[in-house]
C-alpha positions as CSV (number, residue, x, y, z in Angstrom):
1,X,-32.1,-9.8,151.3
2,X,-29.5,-11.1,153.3
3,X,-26.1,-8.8,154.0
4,X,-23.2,-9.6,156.5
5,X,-25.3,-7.7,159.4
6,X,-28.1,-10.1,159.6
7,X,-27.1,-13.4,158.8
8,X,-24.4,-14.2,161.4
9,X,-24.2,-17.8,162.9
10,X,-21.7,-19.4,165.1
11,X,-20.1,-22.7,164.3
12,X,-22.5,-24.3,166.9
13,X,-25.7,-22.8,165.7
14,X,-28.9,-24.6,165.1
15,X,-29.3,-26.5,161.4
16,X,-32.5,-25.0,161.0
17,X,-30.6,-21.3,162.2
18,X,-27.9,-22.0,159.3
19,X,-30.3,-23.0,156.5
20,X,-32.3,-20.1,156.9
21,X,-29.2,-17.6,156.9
22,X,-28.7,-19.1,154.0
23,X,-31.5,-19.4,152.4
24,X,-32.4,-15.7,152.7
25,X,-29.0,-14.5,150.7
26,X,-28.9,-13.0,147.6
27,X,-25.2,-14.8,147.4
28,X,-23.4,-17.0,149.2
29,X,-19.6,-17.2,149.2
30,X,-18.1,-20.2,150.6
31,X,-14.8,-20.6,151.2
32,X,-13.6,-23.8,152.5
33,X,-10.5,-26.0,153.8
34,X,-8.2,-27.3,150.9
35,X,-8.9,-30.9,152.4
36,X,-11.0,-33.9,151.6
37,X,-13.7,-33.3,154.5
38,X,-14.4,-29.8,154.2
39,X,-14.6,-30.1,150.5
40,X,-16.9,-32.9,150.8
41,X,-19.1,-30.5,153.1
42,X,-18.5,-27.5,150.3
43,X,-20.0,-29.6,147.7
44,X,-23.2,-30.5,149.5
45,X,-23.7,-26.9,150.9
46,X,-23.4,-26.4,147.1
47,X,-25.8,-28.9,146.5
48,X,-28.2,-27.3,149.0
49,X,-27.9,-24.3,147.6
50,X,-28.9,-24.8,144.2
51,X,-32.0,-27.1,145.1
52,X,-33.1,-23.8,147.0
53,X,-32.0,-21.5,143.7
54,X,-29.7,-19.7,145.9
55,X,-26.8,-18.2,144.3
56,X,-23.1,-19.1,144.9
57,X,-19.6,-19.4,144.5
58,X,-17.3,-22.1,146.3
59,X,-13.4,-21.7,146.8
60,X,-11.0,-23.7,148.3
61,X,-8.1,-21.6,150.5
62,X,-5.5,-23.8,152.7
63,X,-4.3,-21.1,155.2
64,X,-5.0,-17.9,156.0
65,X,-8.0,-17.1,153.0
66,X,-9.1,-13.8,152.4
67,X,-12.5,-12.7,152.8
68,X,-14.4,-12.4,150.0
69,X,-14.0,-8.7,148.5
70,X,-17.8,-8.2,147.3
71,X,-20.4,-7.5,150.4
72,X,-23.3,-8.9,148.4
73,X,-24.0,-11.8,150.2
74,X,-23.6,-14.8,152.7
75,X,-19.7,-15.6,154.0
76,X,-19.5,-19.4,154.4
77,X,-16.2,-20.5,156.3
78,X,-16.2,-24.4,156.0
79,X,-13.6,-26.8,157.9
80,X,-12.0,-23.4,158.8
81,X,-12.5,-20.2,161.0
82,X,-12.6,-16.7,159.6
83,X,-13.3,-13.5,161.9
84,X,-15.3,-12.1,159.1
85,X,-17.4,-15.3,158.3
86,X,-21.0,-15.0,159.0
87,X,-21.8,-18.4,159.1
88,X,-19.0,-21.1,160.2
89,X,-19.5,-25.1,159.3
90,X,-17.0,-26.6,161.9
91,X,-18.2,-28.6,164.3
92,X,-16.6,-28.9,167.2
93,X,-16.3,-32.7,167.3
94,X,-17.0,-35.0,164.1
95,X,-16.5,-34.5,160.3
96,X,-17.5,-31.3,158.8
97,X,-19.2,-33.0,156.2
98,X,-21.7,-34.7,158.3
99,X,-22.8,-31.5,159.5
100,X,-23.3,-30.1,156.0
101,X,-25.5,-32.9,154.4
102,X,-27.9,-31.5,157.1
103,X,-27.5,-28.0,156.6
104,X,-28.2,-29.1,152.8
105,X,-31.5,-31.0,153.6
106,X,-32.5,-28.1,155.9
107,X,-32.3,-26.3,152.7
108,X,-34.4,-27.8,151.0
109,X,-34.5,-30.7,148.9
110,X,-36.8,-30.9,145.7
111,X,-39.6,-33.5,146.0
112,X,-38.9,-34.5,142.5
113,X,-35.2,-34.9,142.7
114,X,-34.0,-38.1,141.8
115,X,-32.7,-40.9,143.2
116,X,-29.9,-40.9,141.6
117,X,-29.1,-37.4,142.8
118,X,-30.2,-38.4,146.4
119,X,-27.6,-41.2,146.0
120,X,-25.1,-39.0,145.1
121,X,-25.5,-36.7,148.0
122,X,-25.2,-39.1,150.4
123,X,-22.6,-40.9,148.9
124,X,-20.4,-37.6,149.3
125,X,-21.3,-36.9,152.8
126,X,-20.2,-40.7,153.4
127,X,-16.8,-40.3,151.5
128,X,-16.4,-36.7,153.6
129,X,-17.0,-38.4,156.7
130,X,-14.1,-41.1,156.0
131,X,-11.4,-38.5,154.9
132,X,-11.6,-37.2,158.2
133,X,-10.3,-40.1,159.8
134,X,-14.1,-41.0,161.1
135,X,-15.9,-44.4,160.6
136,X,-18.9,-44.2,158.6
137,X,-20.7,-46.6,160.4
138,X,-19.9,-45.1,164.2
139,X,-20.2,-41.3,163.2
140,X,-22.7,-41.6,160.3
141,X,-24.8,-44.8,160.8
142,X,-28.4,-43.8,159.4
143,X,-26.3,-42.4,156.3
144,X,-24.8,-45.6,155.4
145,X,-28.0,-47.1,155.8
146,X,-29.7,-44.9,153.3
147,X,-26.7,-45.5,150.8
148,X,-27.2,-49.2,151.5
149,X,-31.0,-49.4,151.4
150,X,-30.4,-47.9,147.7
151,X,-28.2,-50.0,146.5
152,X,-25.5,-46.4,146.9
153,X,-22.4,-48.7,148.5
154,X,-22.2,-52.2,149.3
155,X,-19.8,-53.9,151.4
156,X,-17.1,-56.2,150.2
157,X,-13.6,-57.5,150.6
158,X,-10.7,-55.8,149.6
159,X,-8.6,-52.6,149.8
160,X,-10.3,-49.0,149.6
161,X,-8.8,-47.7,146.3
162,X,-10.3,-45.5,143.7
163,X,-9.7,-47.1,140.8
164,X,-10.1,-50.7,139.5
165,X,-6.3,-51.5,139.2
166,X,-4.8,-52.4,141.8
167,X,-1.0,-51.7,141.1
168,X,-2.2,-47.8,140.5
169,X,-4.3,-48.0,143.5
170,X,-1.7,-49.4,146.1
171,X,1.0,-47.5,144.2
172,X,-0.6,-43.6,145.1
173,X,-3.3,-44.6,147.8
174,X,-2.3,-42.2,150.8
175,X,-4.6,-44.4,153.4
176,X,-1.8,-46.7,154.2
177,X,2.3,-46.7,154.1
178,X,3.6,-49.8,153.1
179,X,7.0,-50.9,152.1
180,X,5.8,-50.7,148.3
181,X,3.8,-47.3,148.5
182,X,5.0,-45.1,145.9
183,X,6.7,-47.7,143.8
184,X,4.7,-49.5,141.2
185,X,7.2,-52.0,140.1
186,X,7.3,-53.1,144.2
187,X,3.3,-53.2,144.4
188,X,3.5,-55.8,140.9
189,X,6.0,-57.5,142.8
190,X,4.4,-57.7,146.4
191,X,1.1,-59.2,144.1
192,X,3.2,-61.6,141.7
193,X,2.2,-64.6,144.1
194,X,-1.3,-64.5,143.1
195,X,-2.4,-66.0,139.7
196,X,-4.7,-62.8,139.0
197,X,-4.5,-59.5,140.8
198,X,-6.9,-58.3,138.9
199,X,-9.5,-60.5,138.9
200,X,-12.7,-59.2,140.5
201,X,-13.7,-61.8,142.7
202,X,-13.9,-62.1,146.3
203,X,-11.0,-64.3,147.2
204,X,-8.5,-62.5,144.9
205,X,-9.7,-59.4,147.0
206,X,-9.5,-60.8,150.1
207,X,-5.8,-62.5,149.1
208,X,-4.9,-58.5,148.5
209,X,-6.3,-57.4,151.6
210,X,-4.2,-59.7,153.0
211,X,-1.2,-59.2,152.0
212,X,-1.5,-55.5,152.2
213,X,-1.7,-56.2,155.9
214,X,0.8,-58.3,156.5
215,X,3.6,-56.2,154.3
216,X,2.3,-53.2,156.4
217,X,2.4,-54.9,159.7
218,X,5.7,-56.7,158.7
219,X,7.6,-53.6,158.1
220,X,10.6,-53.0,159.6
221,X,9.8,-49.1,160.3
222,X,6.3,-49.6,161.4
223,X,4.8,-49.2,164.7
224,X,2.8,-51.6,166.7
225,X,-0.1,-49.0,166.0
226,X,0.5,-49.0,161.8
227,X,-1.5,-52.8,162.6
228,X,-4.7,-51.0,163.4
229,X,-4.4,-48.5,161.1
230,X,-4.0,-50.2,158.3
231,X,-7.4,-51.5,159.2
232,X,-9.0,-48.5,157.8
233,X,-9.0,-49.6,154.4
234,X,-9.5,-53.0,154.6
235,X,-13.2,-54.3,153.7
236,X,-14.1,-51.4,152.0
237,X,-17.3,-49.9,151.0
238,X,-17.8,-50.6,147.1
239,X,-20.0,-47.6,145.1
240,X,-21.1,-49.2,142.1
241,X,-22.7,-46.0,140.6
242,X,-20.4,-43.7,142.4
243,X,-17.5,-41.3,140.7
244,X,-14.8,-43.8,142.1
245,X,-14.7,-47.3,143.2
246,X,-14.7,-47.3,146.3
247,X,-16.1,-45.0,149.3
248,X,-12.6,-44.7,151.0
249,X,-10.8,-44.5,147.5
250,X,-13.0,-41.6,146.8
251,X,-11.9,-40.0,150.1
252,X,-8.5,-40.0,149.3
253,X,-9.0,-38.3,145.9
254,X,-11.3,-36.0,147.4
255,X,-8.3,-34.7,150.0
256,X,-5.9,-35.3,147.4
257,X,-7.5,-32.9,144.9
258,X,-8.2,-30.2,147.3
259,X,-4.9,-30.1,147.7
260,X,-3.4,-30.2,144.3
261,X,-6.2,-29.3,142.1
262,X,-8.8,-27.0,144.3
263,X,-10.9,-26.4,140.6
264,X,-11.2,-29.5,139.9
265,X,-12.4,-30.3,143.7
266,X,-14.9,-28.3,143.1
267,X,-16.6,-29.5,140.4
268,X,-16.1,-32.7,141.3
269,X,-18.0,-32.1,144.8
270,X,-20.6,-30.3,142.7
271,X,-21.0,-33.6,140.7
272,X,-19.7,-31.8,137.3
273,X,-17.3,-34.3,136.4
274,X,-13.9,-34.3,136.6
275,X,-13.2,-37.8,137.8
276,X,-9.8,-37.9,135.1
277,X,-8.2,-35.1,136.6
278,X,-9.2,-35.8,140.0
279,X,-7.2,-39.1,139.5
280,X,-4.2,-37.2,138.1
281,X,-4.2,-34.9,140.8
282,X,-4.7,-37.9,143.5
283,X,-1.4,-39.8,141.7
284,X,0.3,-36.8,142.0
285,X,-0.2,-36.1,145.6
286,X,0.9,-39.8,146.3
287,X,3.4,-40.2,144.3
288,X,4.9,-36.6,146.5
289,X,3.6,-37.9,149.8
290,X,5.2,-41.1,149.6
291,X,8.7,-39.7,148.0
292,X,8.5,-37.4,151.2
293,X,8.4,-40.0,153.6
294,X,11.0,-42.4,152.4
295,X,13.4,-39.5,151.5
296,X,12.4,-37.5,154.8
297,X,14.5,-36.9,157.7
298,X,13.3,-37.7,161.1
299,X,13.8,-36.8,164.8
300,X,12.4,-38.3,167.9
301,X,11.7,-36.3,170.9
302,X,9.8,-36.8,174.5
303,X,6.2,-36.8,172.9
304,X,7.1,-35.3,169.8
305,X,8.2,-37.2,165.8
306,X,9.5,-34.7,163.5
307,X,9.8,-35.6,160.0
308,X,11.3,-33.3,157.1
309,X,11.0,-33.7,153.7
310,X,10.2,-31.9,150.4
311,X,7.4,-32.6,149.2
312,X,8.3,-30.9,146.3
313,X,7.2,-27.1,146.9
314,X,9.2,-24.1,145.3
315,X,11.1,-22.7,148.2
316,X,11.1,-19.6,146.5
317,X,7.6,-19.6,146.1
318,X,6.2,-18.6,149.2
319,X,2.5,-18.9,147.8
320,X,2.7,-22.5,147.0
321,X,-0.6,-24.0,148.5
322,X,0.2,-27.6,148.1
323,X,2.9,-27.2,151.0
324,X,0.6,-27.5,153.5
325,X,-1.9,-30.1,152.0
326,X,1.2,-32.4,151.2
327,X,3.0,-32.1,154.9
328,X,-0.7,-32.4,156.3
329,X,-0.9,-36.0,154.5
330,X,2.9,-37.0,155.6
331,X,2.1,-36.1,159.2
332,X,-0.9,-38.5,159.3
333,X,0.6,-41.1,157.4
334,X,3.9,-40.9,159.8
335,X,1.8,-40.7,162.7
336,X,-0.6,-44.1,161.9
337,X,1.9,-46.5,160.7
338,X,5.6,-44.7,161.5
339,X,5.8,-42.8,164.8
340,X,6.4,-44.1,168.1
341,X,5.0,-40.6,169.7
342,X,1.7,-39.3,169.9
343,X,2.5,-36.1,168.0
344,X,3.3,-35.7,164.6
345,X,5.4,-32.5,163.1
346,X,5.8,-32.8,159.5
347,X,8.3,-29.5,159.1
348,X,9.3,-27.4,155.4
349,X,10.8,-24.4,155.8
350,X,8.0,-21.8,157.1
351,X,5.5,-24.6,157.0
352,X,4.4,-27.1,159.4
353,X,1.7,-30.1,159.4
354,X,0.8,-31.3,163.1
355,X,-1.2,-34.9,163.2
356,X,-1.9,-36.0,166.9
357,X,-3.3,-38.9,168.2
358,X,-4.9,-37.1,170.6
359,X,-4.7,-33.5,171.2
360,X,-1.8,-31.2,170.9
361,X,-2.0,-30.1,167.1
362,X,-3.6,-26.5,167.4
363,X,-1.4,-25.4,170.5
364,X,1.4,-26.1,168.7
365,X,0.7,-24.5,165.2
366,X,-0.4,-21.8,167.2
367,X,2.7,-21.1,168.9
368,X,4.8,-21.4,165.6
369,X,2.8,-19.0,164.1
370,X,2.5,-16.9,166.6
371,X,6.2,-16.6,167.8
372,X,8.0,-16.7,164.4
373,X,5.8,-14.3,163.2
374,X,6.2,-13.1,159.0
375,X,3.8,-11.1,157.2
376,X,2.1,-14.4,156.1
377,X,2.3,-16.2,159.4
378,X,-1.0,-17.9,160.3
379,X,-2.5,-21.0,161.4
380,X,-5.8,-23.4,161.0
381,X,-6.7,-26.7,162.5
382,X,-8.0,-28.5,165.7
383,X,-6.6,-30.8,168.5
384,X,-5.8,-33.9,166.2
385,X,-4.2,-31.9,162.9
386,X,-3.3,-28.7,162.1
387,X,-0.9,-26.3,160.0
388,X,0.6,-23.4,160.6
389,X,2.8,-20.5,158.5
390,X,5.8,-18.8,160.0
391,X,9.0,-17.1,159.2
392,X,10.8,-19.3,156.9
393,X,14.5,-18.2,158.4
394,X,13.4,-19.9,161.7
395,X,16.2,-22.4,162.8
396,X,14.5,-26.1,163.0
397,X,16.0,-26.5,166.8
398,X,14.1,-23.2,167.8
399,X,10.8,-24.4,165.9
400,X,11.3,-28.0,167.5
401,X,12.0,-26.5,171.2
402,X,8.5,-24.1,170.6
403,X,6.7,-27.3,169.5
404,X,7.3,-29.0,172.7
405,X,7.1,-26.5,175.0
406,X,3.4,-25.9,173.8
407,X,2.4,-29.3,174.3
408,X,3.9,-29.8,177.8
């Protein structure tokens, strides 16, 4: 039997090392990252797990998360760090999710198992892999030819949205920021120029593609860099047989639930359904995100965009876990298609969401949550995003000048 003594691993250990830890356990407890990677990489741990008839219990924590009270098995810390976790999934470069579908097939998978449930598996580690920002193809490339080779995804034109309709899916997709996002009756008017929106063929996709492009590129507010960005979910990856319609639609609903839903995450990583409520939950985080942005205030500073704006938390309700998740989504958004710096702050009061282009995101949620310390004060991310927890009563300007003086 397997106890917290015996089956350490560090974040950089072995496959094989990992699988064995835990395969050994008489439980395994993971705890993961409330975002759409890490859950991604939760659910095919999962996955793993059951094919080797290994007990376990999955839980989605944004900051700070407790250790699990029982001592009767495996700790799992996925897309996050945890002093008491035995084993750690966190790689330190490329999407935690990758990383898991081999930990899962070190595990064991059952000759018999379908193909169906093969197809499945690797269509999660795919959608994983593209709600951390990563290209498939460059970061995952004999994964996307599996999925291809059987029949899993299939390229074709359009826009990566989860659902067939296009208003809804331009209306609450969090993978771009458009003049209409947020605002179904501007998506039906931005699409009024084309005789069908919603017919399925290739033209009529490629028409939307297009003009999602140009309105993007043609905004006012945007940056030169919202042009590439917006690239991302152009041409997407269709999954015919998948739990949404598209690869990088299912990305976003797989963040978006994390976030607002973690339950319903879970199940749906664990391929148990929930594809209704997962939508909800996505519409709701979009329908926030966006409001955030086009109500927000911002700043500009020497390397640094602040942006605040309620995304709708209690402020008396300290516990609120979408906080984070929501300000973690307007920081990226702001930095891909609004901010002319290379670091993102997107600031509530006590929480903070960093989204760099390049580094700077964990020095600076590490400073705010280590000098406006609170009882609750903590922090979790890596060079390109991160979020930190600190005293709610601290002035914006003080936050602001701690920010900067981190990233130097």
């Amino acid at each position: 039997m397997a106890s917290r003594s015996d089956a350490g691993t560090s974040a950089d250990a072995p496959t094989e090392s990992v699988a064995s830890a835990l395969s050994a356990a008489a439980f395994v407890r993971v705890v993961c990252h409330a975002d759409g990677d890490a859950l991604a990489a939760a659910g095919l741990l999962a996955r793993g797990l059951r094919s080797a008839d290994v007990p376990f219990q999955v839980r989605v924590a944004s900051l700070d998360a407790a250790a699990p009270t029982a001592d009767d098995g495996v700790f799992v810390a996925v897309g996050t760090e945890h002093p008491d976790a035995d084993v750690t999934i966190m790689p330190a470069d490329g999407p935690v999710s990758r990383r898991a579908y081999d930990v899962a097939l070190a595990l064991g998978r059952d000759d018999g198992a379908r193909d169906d449930a093969v197809a499945s598996d690797v269509t999660l580690a795919l959608a994983g892999v593209a709600a951390a920002g990563a290209h498939p193809g460059s970061v995952a490339g004999s994964l996307v030819e599996a999925a291809d080779g059987m029949g899993a995804i299939e390229r074709r034109p359009g826009v990566a949205i989860p659902v067939d309709d296009v208003v809804d899916g331009l209306t609450h997709s969090a993978l771009l920021r458009a003049p209409f996002s947020g605002d179904a009756d501007a998506v039906e008017s931005a699409l009024a120029s084309l005789a069908d929106p919603a017919a399925p063929d290739a033209e009529t996709r490629r028409s939307i593609a297009s003009l999602v492009a140009f309105a993007v590129a043609g905004d006012d507010a945007a940056t030169p860099r919202a042009a590439t960005a917006v690239e991302r979910p152009l041409r997407p990856y269709a999954t015919p047989d998948g739990p949404m319609a598209t690869l990088g639609g299912f990305a976003d609903v797989l963040h978006a639930v994390a976030v607002e839903r973690p339950g319903t995450g879970v199940a749906l990583a664990l391929g148990h359904g929930g594809r209704e409520a997962a939508l909800d939950a996505w519409r709701t985080h979009g329908t926030a995100v966006h409001r955030a942005i086009d109500d927000g205030h911002t700043g500009r500073y020497d390397g640094v965009f602040v942006v605040r704006g309620d995304v709708g938390s209690d402020p008396d309700a300290r516990d609120d876990s979408t906080t984070p998740g929501r300000l973690a989504t307007v920081a990226r958004l702001v930095r891909d298609f609004r901010s002319p710096e290379p670091l993102v702050v997107a600031l509530d009061d006590g929480v903070a969401a960093l989204s760099a282009r390049e580094t700077g995101a964990a020095d600076a949620a590490a400073a705010l949550a280590s000098e406006f310390t609170s009882a609750d004060a903590a922090w979790t991310g890596d060079a390109t995003r991160a979020t930190a927890r600190f005293d709610a009563d601290a002035a914006d300007a003080d936050v602001i000048a701690a920010i900067r003086e981190a990233v130097r």
